[in-house]
Backbone as JSON, one array per atom type, in Angstrom:
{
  "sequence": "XXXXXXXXXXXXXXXXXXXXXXXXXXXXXXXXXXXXXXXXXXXXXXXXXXXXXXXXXXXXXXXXXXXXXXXXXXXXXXXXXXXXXXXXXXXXXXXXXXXXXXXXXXXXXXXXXXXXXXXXXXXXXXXXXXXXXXXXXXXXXXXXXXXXXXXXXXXXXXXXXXXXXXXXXXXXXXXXXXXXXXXXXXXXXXXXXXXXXXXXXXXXXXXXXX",
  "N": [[59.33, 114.83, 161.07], [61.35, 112.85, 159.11], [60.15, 109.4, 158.68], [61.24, 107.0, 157.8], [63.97, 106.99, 157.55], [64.41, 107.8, 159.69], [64.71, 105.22, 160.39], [66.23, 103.78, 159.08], [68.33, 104.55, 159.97], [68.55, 103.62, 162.38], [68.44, 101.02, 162.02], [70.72, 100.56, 160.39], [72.75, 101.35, 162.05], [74.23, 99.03, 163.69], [74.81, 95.77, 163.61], [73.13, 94.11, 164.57], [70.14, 94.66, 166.8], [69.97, 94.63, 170.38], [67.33, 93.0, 171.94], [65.54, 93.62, 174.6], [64.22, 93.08, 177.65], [63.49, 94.54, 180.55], [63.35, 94.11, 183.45], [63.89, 95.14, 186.32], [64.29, 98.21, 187.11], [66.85, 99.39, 188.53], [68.92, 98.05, 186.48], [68.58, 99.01, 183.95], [70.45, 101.56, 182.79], [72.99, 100.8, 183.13], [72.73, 98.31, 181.43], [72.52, 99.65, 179.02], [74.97, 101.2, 178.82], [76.37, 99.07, 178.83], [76.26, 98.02, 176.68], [76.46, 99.77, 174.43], [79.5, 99.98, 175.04], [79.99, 97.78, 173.7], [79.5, 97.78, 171.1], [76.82, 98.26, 170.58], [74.67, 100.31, 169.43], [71.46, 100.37, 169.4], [68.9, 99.99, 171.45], [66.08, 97.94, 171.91], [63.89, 98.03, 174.11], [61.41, 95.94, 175.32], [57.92, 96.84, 176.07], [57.23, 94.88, 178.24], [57.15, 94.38, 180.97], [56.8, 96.31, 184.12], [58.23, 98.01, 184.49], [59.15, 98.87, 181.82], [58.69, 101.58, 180.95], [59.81, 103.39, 182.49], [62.4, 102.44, 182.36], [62.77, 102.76, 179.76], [62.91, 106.21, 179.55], [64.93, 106.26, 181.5], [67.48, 105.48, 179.87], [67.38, 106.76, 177.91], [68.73, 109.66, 177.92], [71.6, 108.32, 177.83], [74.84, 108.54, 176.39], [75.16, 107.91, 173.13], [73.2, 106.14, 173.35], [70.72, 105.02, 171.34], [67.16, 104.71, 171.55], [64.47, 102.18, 171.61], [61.1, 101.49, 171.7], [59.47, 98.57, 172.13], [57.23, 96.17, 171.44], [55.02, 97.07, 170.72], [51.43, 97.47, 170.81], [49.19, 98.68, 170.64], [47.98, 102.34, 170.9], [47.82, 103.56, 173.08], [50.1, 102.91, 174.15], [52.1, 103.86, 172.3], [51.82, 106.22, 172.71], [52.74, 106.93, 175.39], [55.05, 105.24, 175.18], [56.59, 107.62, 173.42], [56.81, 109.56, 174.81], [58.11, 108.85, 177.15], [60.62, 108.66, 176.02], [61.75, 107.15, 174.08], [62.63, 106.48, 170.91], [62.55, 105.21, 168.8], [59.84, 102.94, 167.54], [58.61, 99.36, 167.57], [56.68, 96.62, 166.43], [55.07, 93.54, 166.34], [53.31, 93.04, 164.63], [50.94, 94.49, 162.7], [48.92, 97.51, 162.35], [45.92, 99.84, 161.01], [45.35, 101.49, 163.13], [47.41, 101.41, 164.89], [49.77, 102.5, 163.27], [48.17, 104.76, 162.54], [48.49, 105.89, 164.89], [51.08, 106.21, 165.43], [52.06, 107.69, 163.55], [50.44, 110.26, 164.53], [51.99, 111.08, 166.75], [54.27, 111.04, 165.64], [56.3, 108.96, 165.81], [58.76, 106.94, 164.8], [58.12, 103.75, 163.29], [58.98, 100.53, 163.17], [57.3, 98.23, 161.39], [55.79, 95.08, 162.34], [55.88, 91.97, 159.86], [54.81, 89.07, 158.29], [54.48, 87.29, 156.24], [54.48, 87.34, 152.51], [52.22, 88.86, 151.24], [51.49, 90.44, 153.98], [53.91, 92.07, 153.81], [54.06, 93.45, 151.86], [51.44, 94.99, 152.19], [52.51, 96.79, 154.19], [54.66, 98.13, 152.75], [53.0, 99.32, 150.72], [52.01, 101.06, 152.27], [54.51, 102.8, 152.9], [56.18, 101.55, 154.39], [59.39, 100.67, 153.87], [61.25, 99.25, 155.11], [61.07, 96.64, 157.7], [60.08, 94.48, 160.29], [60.41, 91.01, 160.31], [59.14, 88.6, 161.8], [57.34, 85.84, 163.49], [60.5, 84.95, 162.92], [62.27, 83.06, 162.73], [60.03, 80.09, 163.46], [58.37, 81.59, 160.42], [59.7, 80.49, 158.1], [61.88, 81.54, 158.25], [65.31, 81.66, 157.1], [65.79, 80.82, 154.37], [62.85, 81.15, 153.45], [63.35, 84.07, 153.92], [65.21, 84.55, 151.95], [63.64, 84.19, 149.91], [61.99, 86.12, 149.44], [63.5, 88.21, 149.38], [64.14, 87.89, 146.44], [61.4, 88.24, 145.35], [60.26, 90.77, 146.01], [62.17, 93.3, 145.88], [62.25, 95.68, 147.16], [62.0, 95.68, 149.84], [63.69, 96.31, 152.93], [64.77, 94.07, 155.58], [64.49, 93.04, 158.92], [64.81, 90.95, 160.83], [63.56, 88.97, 163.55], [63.0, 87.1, 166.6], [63.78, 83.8, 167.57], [66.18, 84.31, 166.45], [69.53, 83.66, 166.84], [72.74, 83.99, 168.26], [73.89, 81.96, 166.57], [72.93, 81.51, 164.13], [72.84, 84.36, 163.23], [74.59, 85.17, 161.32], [74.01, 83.96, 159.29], [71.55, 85.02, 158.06], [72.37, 87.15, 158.13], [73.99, 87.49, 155.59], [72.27, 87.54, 153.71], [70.71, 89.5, 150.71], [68.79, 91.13, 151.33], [68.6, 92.42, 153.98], [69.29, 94.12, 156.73], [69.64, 94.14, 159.6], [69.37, 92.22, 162.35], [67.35, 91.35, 164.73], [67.71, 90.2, 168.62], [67.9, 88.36, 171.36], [69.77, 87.19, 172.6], [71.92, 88.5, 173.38], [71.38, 89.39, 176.11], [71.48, 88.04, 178.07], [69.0, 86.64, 181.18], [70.08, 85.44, 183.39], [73.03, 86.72, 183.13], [72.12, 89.54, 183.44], [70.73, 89.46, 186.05], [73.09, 88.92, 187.37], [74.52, 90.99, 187.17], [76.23, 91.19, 185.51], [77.84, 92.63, 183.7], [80.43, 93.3, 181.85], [80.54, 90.8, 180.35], [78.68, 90.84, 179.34], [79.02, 93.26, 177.69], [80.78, 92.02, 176.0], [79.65, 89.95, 174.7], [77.8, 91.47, 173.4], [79.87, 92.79, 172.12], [80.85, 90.9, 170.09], [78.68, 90.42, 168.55], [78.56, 93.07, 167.18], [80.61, 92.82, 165.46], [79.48, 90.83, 163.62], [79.41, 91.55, 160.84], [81.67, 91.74, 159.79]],
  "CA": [[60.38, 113.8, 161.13], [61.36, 111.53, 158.46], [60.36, 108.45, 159.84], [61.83, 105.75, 157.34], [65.42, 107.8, 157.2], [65.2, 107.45, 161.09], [64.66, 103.68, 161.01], [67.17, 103.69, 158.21], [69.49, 104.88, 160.48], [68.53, 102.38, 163.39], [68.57, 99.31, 161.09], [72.03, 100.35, 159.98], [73.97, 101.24, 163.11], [75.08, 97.78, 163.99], [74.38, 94.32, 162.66], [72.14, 93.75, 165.78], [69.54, 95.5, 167.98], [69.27, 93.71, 171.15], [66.04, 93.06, 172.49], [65.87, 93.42, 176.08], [62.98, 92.79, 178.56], [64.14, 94.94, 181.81], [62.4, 93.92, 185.23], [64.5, 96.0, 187.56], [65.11, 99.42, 186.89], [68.62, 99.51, 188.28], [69.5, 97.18, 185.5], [68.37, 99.77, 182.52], [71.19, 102.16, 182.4], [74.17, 99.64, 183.2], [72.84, 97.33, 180.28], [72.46, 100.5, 177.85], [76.44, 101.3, 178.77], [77.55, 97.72, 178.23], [75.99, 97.61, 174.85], [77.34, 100.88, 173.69], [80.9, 100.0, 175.4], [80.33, 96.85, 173.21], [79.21, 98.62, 170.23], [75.57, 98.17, 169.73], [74.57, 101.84, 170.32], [70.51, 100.77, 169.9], [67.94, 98.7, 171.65], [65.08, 97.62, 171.71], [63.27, 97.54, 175.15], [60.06, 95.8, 175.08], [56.8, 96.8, 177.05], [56.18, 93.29, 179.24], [56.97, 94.39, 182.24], [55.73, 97.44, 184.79], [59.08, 99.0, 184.6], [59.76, 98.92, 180.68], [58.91, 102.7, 180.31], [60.82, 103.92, 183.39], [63.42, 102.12, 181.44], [63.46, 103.64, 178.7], [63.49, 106.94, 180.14], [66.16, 106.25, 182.3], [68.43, 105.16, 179.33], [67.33, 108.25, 176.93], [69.91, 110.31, 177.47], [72.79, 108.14, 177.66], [75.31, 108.92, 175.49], [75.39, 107.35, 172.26], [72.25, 105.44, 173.08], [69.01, 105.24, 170.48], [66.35, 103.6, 172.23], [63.4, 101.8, 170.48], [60.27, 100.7, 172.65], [59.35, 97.13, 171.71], [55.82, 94.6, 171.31], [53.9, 98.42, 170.45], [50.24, 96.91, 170.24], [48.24, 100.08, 171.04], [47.49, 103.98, 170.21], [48.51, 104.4, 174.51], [51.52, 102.61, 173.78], [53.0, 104.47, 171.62], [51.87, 107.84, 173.39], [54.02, 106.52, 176.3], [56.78, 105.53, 174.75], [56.92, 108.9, 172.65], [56.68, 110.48, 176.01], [59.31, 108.16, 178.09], [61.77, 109.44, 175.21], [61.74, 106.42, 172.78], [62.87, 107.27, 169.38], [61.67, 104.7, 167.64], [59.2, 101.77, 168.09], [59.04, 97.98, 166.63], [55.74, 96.19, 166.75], [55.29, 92.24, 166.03], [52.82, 93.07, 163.31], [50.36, 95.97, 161.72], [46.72, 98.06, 162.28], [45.96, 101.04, 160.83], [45.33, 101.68, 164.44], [48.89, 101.22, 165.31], [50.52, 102.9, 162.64], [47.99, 106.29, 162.3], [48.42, 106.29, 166.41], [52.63, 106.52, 164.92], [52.02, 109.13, 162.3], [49.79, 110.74, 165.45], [52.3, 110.86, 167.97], [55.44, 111.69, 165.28], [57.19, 107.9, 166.63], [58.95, 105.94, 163.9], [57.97, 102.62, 163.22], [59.82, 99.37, 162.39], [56.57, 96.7, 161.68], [55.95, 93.27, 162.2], [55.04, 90.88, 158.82], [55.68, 87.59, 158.22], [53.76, 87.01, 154.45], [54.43, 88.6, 151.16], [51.27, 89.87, 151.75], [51.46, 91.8, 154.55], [54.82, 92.73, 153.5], [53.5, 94.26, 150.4], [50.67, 95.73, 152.6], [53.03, 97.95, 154.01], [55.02, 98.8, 151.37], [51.94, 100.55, 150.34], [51.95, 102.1, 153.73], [55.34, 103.56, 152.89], [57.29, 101.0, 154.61], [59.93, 100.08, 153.1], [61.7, 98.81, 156.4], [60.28, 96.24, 158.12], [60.44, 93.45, 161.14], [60.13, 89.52, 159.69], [58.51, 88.04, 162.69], [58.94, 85.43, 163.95], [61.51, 84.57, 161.54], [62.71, 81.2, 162.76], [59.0, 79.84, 162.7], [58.03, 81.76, 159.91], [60.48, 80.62, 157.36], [63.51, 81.75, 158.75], [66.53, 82.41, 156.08], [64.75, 80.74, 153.36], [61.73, 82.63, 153.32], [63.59, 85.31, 153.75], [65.79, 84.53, 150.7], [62.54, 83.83, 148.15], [61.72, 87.14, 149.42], [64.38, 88.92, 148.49], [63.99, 87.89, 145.32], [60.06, 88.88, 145.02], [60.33, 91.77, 147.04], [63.73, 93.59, 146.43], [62.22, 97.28, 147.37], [61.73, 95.87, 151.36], [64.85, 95.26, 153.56], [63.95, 93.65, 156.98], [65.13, 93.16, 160.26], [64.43, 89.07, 161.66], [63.73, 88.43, 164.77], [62.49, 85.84, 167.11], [64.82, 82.7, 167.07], [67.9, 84.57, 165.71], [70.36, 83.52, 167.64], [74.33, 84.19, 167.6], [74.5, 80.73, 165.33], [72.12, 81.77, 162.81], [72.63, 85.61, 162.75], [75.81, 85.68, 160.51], [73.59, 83.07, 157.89], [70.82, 85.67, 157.96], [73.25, 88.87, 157.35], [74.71, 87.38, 154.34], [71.11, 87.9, 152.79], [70.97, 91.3, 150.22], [67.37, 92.38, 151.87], [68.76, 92.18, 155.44], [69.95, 94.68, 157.06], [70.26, 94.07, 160.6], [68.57, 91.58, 163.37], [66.77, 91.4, 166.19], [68.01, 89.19, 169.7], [67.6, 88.76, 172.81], [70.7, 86.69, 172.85], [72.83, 89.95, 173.59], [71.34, 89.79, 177.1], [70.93, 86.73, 178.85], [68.46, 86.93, 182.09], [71.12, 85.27, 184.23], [74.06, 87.85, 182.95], [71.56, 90.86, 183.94], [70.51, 89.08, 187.04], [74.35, 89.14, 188.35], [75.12, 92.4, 187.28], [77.61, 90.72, 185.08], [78.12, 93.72, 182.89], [81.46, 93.31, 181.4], [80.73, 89.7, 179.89], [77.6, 91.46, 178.48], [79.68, 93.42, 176.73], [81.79, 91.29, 175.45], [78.62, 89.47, 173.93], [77.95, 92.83, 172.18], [81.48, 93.18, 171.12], [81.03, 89.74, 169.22], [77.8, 90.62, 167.73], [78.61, 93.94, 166.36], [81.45, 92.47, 163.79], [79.37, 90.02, 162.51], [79.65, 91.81, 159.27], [83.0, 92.05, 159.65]],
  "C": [[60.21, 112.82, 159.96], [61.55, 109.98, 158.85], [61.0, 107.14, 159.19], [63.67, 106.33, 156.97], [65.52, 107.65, 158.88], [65.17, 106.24, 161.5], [65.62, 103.17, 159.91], [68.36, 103.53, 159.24], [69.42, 103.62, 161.85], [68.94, 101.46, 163.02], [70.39, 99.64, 160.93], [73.58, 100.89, 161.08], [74.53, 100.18, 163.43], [74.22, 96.74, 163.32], [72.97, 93.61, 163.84], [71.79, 94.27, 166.55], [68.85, 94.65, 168.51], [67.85, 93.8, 171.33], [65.72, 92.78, 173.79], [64.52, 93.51, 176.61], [63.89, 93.3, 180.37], [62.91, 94.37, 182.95], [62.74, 94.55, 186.46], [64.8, 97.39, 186.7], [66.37, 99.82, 187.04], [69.06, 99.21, 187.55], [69.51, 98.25, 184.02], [70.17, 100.36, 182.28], [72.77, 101.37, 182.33], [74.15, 98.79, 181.88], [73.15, 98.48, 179.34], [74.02, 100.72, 177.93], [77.44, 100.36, 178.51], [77.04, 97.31, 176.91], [76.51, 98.5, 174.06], [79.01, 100.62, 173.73], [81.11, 98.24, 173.99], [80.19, 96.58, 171.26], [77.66, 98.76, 169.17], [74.51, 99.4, 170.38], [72.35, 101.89, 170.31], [69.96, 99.5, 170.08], [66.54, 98.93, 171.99], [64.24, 97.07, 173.33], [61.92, 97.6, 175.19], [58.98, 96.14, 176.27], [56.34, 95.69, 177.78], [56.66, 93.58, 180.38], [57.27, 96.12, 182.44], [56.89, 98.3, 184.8], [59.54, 99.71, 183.49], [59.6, 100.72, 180.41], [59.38, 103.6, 181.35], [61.91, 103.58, 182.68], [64.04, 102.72, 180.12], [63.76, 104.99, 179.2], [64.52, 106.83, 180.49], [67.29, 106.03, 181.33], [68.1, 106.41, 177.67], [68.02, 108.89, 177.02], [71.42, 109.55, 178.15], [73.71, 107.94, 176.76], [75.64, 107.66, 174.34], [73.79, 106.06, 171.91], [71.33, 105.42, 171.88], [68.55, 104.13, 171.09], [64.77, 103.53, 171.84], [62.46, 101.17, 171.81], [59.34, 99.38, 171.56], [57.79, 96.36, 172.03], [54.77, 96.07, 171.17], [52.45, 97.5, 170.02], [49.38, 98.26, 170.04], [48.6, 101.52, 170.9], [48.43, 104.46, 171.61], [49.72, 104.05, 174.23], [52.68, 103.5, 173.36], [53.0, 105.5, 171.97], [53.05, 107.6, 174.59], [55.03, 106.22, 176.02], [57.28, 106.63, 173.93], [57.7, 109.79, 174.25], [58.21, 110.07, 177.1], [60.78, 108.59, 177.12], [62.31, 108.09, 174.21], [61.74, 106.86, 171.53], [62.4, 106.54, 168.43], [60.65, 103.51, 168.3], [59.47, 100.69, 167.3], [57.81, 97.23, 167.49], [55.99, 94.54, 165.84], [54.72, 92.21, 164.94], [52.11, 94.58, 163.12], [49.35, 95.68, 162.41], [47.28, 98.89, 161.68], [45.24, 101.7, 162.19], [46.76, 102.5, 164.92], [49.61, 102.44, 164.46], [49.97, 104.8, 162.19], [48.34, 106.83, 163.95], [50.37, 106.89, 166.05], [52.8, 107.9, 164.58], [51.85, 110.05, 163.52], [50.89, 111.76, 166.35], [53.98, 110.78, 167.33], [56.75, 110.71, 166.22], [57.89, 107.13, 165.45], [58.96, 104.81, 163.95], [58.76, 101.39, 162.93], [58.42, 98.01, 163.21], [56.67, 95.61, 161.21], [55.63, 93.02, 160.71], [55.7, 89.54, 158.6], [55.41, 86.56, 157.03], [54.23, 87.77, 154.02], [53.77, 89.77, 151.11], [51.46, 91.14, 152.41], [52.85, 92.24, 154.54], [54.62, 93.62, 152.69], [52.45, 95.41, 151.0], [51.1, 96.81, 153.38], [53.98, 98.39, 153.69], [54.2, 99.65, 151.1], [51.64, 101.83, 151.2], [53.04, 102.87, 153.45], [56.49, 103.13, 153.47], [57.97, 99.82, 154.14], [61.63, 98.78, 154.1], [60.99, 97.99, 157.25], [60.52, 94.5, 159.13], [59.76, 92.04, 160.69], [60.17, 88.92, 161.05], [57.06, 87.11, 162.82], [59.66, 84.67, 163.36], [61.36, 83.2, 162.05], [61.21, 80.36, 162.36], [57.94, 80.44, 161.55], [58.62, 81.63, 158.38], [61.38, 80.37, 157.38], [64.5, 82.59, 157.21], [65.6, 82.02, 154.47], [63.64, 81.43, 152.67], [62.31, 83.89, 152.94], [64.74, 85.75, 151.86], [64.66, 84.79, 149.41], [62.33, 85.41, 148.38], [62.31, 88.51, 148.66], [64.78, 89.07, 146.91], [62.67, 88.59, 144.62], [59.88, 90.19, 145.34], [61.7, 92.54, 147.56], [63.58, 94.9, 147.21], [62.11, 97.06, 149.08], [62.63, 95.16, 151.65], [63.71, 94.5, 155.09], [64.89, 93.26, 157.94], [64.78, 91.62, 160.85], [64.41, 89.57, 162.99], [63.1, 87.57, 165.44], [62.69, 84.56, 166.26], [65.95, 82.89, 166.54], [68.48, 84.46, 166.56], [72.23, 83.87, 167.2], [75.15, 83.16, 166.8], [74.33, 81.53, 164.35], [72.49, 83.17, 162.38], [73.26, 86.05, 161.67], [74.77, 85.03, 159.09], [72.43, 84.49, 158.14], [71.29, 87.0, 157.56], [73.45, 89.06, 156.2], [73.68, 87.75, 152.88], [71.02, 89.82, 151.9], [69.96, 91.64, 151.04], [67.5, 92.48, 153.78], [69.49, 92.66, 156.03], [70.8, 94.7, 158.49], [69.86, 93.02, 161.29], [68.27, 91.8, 164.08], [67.15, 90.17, 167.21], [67.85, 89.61, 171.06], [68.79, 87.57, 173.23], [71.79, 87.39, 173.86], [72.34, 89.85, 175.43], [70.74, 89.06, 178.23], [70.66, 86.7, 180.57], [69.59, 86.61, 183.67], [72.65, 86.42, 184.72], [73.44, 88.78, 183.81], [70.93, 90.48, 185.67], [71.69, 89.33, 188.46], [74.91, 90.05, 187.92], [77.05, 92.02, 186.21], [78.11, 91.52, 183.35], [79.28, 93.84, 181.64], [80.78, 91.99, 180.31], [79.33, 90.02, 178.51], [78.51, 92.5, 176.78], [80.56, 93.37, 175.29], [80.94, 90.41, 173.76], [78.4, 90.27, 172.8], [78.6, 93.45, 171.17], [81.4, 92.06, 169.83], [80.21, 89.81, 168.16], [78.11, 91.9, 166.43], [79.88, 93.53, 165.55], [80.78, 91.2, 163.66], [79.64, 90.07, 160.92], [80.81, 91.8, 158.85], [83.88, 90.8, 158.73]]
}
């Protein structure tokens, strides 16, 4: 598998891949259908709670989905979410732990950095794709602007603190391909099963570029 041609393709399906934190299992496949019906066909469901890789499963083969398992710290990690049917992953930062457990286990990556540095450090790794975390306190647009200037060969993905103010000022950037939020899926919405309005959220996000 080419794994920076399949995080190519993640990064550039919509302008935003939510970031969801499931706690009920009923809730998985309902959210994955109101994000597709709204046109953000991938997300990002993170490992913090006991259901997150029932979750993914459960939303692996729904149509149109791609589903990314989220906060990857560990070698098991990533064997489980290979296994639960996660196509790609997205970690907050780097090991060469993390990333030979990737190679290992044939998962594509999208990692954390939040320096030049370790931006540059994997670059060398081969990635040329890569999550700017956590943007808002690490910079934010700024940062991410000088960057783009030092550093035109790495796009990146923001997240933590992008919100549906900021996301459109963060698009407009050349090295920035998509975002990361957890706006898209507000605990209350998923709490009342309020599916449609979710949607709607989704619908708004995916023409930001527009």
């Amino acid at each position: 598998m080419n794994h920076n041609k399949t995080i190519a393709k993640v990064c550039n399906a919509a302008p935003v891949i939510p970031v969801v934190t499931i706690s009920r299992i009923e809730d998985a496949r309902p959210i994955a259908h109101a994000l597709v019906a709204g046109g953000l066909p991938c997300l990002e469901i993170t490992l913090r709670t006991k259901v997150a890789l029932d979750a993914i499963a459960a939303v692996a083969d729904v149509e149109d989905v791609i589903v990314g398992a989220g906060t990857l710290i560990t070698s098991d990690q990533v064997n489980d979410a290979k296994e639960a049917g996660a196509v790609f992953g997205v970690s907050p930062g780097f090991s060469t732990t993390l990333i030979d457990a990737t190679k290992r286990f044939d998962l594509p990556l999208l990692p954390g950095s939040s320096t030049a540095s370790e931006a540059m450090q994997l670059l060398e790794k081969g990635f040329s794709y890569q999550k700017f975390f956590p943007a808002a306190s690490s910079g934010g647009f700024e940062k991410l602007r000088s960057l783009a200037e030092a550093l035109p060969q790495i796009t990146f993905c923001p997240t933590g603190g992008v919100t549906s103010e900021n996301a459109k000022q963060y698009l407009k950037l050349p090295n920035i391909i998509c975002v990361g939020g957890s706006w898209i899926t507000p605990n209350a919405l998923v709490s009342s099963g309020d599916w449609k309005k979710i949607t709607q959220i989704a619908r708004h996000a995916s023409a930001l570029l527009e």
